[in-house]
N, C-alpha and C positions, 0 to 999 in steps of 0.2 A: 847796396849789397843785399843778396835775399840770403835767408836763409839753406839755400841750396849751396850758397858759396861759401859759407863757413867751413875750416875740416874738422873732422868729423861727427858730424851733426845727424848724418843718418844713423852712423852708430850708436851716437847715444837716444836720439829719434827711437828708435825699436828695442832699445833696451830698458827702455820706460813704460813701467808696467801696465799703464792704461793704453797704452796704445800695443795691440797685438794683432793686428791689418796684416794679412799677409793676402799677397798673389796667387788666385788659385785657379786653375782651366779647368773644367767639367765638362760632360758630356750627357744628355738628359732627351726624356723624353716628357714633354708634357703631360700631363695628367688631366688638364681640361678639353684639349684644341687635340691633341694628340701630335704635334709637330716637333721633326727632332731638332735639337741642337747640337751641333759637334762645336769641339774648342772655343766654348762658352768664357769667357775670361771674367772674373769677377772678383773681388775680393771676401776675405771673412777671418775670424778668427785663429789664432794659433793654436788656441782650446780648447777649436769644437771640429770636430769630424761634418760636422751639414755647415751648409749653405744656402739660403734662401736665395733665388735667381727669377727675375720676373722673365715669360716666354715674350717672345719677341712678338709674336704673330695674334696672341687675344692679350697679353698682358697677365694671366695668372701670375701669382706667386707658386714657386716649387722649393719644395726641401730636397736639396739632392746630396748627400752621401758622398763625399770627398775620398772616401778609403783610407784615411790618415785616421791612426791611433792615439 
């Protein structure tokens, strides 16, 4: 049995304060290569408004700006 089959395990999963991983899509333009991304899927904090995203095409890291307060 994994731990996916337990009930409810995700809800207590996410309501444990070290873990605040949320699902997030962006849309970004690189800052090094210049290359855009649409519907960038990534994960990141529930904390923090940015997200670090590496470009797909040179590898940069970006901080890109979520719009969440």
């Amino acid at each position: 049995m994994s731990s996916y089959d337990i009930p409810g395990y995700d809800a207590w999963k996410t309501a444990t304060p070290w873990d605040d991983e949320v699902s997030v899509t962006v849309t970004f333009t690189c800052h090094k290569c210049e290359a855009e991304h649409e519907d960038y899927e990534t994960t990141g904090s529930s904390r923090s408004s940015e997200v670090i995203v590496d470009c797909d095409e040179c590898g940069a890291e970006n901080t890109v700006d979520t719009g969440r307060d």
